[in-house]
C-alpha positions as CSV (number, residue, x, y, z in Angstrom):
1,X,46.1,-53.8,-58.2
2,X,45.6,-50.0,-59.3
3,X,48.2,-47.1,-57.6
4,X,46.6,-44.7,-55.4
5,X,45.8,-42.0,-57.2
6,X,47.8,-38.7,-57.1
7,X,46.1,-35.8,-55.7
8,X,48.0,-33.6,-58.8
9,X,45.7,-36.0,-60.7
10,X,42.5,-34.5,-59.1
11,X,42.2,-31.8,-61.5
12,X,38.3,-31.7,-61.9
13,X,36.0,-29.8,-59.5
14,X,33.3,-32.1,-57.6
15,X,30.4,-32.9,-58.7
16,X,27.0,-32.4,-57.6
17,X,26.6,-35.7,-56.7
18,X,29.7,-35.8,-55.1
19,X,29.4,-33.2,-52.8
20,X,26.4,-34.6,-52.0
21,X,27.1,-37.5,-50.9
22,X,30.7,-36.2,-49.3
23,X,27.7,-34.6,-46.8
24,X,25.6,-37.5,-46.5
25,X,28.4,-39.7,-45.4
26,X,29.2,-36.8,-42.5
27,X,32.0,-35.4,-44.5
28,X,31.2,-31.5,-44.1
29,X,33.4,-28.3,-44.1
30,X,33.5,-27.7,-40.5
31,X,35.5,-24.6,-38.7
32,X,36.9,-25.7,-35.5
33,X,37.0,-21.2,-34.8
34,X,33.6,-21.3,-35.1
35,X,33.2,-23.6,-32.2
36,X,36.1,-22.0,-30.6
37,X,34.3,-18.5,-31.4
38,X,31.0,-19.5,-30.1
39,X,32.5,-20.5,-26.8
40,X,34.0,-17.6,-26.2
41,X,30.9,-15.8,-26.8
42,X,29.1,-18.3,-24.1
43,X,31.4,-17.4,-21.4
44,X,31.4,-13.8,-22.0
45,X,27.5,-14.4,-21.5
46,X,28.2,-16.3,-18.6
47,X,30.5,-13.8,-16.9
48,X,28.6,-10.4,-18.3
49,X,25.5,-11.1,-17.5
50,X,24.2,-14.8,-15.9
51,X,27.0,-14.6,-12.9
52,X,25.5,-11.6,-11.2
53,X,22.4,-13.6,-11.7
54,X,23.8,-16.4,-10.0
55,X,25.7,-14.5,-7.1
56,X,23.1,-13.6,-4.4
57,X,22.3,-17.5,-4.5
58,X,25.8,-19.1,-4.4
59,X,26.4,-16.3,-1.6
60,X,23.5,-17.2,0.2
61,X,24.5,-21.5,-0.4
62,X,27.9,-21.1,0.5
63,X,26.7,-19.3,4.0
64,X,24.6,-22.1,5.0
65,X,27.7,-24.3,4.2
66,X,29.6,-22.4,6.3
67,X,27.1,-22.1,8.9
68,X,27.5,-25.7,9.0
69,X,31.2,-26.4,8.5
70,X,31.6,-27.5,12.2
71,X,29.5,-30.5,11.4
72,X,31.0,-31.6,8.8
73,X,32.9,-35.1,9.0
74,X,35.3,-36.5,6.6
75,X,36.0,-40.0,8.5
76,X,35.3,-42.5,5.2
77,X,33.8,-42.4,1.7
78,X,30.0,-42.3,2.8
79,X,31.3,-38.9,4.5
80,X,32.9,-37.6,1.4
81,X,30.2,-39.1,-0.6
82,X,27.5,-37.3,1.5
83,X,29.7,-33.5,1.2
84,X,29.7,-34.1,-2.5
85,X,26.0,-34.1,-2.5
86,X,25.8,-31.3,-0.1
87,X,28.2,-29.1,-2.5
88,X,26.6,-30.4,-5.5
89,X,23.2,-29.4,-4.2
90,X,23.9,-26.2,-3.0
91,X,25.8,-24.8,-6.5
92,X,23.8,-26.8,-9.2
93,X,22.0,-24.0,-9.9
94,X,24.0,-21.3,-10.2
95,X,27.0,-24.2,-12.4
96,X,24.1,-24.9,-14.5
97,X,23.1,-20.5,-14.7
98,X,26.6,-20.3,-15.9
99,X,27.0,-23.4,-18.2
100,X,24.1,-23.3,-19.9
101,X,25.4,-19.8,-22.1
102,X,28.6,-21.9,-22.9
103,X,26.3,-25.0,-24.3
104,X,24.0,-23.3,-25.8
105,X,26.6,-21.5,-28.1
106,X,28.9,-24.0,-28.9
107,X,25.7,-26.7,-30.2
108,X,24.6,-23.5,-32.2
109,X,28.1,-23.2,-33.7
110,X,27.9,-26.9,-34.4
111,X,24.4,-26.9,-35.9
112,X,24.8,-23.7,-37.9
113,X,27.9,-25.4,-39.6
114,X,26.1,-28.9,-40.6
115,X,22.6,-30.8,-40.0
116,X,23.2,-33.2,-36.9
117,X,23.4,-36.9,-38.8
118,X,24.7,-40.1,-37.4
119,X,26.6,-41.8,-39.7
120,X,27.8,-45.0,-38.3
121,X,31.2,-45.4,-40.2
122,X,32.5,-41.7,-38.9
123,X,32.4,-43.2,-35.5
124,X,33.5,-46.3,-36.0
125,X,37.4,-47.3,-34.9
126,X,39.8,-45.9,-37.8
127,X,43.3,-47.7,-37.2
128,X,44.9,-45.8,-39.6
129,X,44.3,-43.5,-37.3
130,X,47.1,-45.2,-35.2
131,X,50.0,-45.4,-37.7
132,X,53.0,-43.2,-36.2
133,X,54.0,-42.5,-39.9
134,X,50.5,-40.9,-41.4
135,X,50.6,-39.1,-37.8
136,X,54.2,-37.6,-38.1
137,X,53.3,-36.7,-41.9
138,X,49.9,-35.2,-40.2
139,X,52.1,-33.1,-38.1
140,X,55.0,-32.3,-40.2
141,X,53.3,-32.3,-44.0
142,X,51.4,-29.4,-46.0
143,X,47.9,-29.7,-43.5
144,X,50.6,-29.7,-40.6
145,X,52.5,-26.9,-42.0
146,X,49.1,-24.4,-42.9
147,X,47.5,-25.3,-39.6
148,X,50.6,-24.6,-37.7
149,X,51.0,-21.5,-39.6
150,X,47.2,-20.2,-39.5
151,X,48.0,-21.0,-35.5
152,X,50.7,-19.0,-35.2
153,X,48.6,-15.8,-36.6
154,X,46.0,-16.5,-34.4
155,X,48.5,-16.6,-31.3
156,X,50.0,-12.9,-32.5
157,X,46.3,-11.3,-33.1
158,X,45.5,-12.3,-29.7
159,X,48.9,-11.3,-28.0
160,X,48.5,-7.9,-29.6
161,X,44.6,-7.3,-28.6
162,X,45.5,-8.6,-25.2
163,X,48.4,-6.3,-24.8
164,X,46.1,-3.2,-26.1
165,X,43.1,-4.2,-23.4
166,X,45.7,-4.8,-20.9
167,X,46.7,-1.1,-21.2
168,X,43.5,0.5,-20.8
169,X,42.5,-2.4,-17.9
170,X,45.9,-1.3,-15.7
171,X,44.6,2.2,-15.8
172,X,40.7,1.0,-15.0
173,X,42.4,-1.0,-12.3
174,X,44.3,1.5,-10.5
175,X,41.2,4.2,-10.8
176,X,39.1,1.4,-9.2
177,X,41.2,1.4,-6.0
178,X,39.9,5.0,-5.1
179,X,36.5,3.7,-5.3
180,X,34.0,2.9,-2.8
181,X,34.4,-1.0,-2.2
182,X,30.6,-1.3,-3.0
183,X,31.5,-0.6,-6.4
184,X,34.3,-3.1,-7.4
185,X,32.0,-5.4,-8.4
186,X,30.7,-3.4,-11.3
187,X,34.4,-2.4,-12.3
188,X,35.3,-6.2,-12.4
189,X,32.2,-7.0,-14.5
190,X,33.4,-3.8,-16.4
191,X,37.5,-5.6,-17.1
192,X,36.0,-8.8,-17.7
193,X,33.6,-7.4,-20.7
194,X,36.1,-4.8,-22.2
195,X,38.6,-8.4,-22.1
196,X,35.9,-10.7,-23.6
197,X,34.7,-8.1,-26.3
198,X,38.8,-7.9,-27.5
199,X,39.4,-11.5,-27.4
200,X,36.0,-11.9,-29.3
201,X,36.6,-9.7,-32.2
202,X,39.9,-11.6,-33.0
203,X,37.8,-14.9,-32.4
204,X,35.2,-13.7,-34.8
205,X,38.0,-12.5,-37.4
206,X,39.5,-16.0,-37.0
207,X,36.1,-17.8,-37.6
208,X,35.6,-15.7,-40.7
209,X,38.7,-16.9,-42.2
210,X,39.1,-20.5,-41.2
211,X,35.2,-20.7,-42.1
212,X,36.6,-19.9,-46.3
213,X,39.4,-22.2,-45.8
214,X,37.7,-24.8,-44.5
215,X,35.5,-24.6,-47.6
216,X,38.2,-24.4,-49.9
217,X,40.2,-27.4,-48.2
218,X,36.7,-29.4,-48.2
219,X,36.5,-28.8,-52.2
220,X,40.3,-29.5,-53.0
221,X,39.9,-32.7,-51.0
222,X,36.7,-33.7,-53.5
223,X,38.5,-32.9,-56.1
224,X,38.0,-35.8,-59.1
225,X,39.8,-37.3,-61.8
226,X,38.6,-36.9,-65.1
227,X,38.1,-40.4,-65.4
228,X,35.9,-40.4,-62.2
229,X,33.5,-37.5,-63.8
230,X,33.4,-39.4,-66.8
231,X,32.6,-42.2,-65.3
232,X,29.9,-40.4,-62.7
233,X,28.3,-38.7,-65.8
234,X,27.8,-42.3,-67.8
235,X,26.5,-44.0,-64.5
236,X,23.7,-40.9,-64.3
237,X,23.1,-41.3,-67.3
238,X,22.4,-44.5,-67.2
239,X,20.0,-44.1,-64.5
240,X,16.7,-42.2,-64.9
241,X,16.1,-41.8,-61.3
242,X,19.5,-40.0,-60.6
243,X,19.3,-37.7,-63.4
244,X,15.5,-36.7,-62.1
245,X,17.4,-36.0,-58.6
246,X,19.9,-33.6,-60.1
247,X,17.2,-32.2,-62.1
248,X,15.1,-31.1,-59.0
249,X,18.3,-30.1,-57.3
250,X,18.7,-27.9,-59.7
251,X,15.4,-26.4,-60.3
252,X,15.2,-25.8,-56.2
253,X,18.1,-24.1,-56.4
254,X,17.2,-21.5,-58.9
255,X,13.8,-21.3,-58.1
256,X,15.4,-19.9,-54.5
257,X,17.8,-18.0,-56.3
258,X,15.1,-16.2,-58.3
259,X,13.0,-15.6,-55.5
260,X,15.9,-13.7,-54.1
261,X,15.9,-11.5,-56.5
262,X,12.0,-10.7,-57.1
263,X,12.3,-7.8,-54.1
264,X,15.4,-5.7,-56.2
265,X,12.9,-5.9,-59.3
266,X,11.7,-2.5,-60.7
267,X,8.6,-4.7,-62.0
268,X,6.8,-7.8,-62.7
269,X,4.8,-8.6,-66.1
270,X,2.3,-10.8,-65.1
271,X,-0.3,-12.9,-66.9
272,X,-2.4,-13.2,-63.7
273,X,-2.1,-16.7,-62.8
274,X,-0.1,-18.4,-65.6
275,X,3.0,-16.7,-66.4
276,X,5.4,-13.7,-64.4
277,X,9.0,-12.0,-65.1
278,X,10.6,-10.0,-62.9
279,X,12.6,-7.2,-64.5
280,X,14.7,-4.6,-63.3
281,X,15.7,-1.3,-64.8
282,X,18.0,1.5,-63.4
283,X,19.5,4.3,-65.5
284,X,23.3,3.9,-65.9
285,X,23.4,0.1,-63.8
286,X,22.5,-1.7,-67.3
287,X,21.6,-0.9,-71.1
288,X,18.5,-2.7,-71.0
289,X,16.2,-4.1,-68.2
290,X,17.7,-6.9,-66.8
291,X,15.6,-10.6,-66.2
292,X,15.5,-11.1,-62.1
293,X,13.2,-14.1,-62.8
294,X,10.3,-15.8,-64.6
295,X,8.6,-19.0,-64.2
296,X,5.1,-20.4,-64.6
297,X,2.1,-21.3,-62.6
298,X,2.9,-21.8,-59.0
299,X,6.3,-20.4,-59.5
300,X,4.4,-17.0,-61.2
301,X,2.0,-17.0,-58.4
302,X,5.4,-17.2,-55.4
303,X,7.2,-14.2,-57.8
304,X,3.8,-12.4,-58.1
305,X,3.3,-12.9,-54.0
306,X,7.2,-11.7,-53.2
307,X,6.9,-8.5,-55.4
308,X,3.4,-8.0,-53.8
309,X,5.1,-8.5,-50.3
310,X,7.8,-6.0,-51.2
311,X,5.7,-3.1,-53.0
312,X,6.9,-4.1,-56.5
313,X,4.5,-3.0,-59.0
314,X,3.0,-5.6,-60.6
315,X,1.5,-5.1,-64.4
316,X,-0.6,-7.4,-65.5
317,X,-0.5,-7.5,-69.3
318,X,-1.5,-11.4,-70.8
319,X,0.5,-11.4,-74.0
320,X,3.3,-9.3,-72.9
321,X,3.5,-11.8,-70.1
322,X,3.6,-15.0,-72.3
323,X,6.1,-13.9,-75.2
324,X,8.9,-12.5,-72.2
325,X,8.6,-15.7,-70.6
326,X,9.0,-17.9,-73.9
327,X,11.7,-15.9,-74.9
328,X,13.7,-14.2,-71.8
329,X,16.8,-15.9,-69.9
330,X,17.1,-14.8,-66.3
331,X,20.0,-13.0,-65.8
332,X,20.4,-11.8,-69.1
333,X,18.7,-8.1,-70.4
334,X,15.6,-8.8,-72.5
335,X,15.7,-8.7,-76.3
336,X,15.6,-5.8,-78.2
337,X,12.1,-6.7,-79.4
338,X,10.7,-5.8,-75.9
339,X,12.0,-2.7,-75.6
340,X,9.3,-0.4,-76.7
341,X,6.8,-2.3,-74.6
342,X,9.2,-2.3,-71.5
343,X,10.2,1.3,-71.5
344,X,6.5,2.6,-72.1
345,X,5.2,0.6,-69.1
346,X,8.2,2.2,-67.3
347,X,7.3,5.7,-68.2
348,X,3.4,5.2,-67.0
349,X,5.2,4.2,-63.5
350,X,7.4,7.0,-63.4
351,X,4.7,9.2,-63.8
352,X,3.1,7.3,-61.5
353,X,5.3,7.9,-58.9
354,X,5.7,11.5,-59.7
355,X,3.0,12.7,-58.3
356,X,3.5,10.6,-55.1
357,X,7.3,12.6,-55.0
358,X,5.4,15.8,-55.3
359,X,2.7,15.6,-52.6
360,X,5.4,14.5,-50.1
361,X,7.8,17.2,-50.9
């Protein structure tokens, strides 16, 4: 039977495919600050702005329950069973007014961080999970030590903004007692938001960072061994439909990536319907114009339509068009057999726009 391998062996950054299937299988980098974060943010909702919603109608329930507190019995269960009700009828609304902000948040902050999947075996009983000797090396080994670390930051960030907010809140506080008692309930709303906002910016701050480590723990725990990438590469190579997967991964990617970049272009060269490149040009950023994108057909059409969208001009010039595309990599500056074609098109638009500058001026 093969050792266990080392994780000093895991010296080779995942793969596509592994990551990919690291996410299928419900493994994702997920940032428990995020959720903690959004929370935060759902009762500062709650208690900013839905519980003075919710006030005149749990003042007005809990007066009819008092109105009524002389007939109430507790004598047996049905009793208790029938104030529950009462209770439960009387507040659902304004619970469910000051829930719903805390929900909301926290399923955003779960959503936002991964696609919602079921995957059966992530759910299913783990009794390694059980063992008192992976748990005291959970608690007391490197994860144990960082998280308990990265806790104890957290603790002093939020023990120093609460000590700075409880300054300034002592002083609103003792102001508040010269004020009419009709106003105390905007002062408290007042404490309660200064308090959230402070807590919230150190949550935020928190989220941010966990958020990089939780990627960066995610893709040191994928980590391969040569052998595995070697052996990962010969079994897609083996198999046509894999590679074709990978391939259109790939193209997707850059075809978003390029699309990105299509509104900081200074032009497009287009051959109307059959070929485009994106280029961009700005004294002193580069020595040459600089490939955004290019791409054919449909994808010339989508970078014609962005710059279009986003007042790039767009020059239509057939064999101009063609050659750059043949002979152009994106996000490299175009050979030096283009330039005299380049920089006269980008002298007719600066003259162009020169005019333009002048009339508003």
């Amino acid at each position: 039977m093969s050792e266990p391998t080392d994780r000093d062996d895991r010296t080779e950054e995942p793969t596509e495919k592994k990551r990919f299937d690291s996410v299928e299988q419900g493994n994702v980098p997920l940032s428990r600050d995020v959720v903690t974060a959004a929370s935060l943010a759902g009762a500062w909702i709650a208690a900013v702005f839905a519980a003075p919603m919710a006030a005149p109608d749990a003042v007005v329930a809990l007066g009819r329950m008092l109105e009524g507190a002389h007939t109430i019995r507790l004598n047996g269960a049905e009793d208790a069973a029938s104030l529950t009700l009462l209770v439960l009828r009387e507040w659902s609304a304004a619970v469910a007014l000051l829930a719903a902000p805390v929900a909301l948040t926290v399923v955003l902050a779960h959503v936002a961080q991964a696609r919602p999947r079921v995957v059966a075996r992530r759910i299913a009983p783990k009794w390694s999970a059980l063992s008192p000797r992976q748990g005291w090396s959970r608690l007391f080994g490197r994860e144990g030590g960082a998280l308990a670390l990265r806790t104890g930051v957290k603790i002093i960030l939020v023990l120093i903004a609460v000590a700075i907010v409880a300054r300034g809140l002592g002083e609103l506080a003792l102001a508040t007692l010269t004020r009419p008692a009709a106003t105390l309930p905007a002062a408290a709303t007042e404490m309660i938001d200064r308090a959230f906002k402070s807590v919230l910016a150190v949550a935020f701050v928190a989220a941010m960072a966990d958020i990089l480590v939780s990627r960066l723990t995610w893709l040191r725990d994928l980590r391969m061994t040569r052998n595995e990438v070697k052996e990962e590469n010969r079994q897609a190579e083996g198999d046509p439909h894999v590679r074709q997967r990978f391939r259109s991964l790939r193209m997707a990617r850059s075809r978003r990536r390029m699309a990105a970049s299509v509104p900081k272009a200074t032009l497009v060269v287009a051959n109307p319907t059959h070929y485009a490149v994106a280029l961009r040009y700005v004294r002193g950023e580069t020595p040459a114009p600089l490939v955004l994108a290019k791409g054919r057909d449909h994808l010339a059409l989508r970078i014609r339509a962005i710059a279009e969208a986003h007042g790039v001009p767009v020059i239509e010039d057939k064999a101009l068009a063609r050659s750059m595309h043949d002979q152009v990599t994106v996000d490299r500056m175009i050979p030096p057999a283009f330039y005299q074609a380049v920089a006269e098109i980008i002298h007719i638009l600066s003259a162009r726009r020169a005019p333009t500058a002048g009339r508003a001026g």
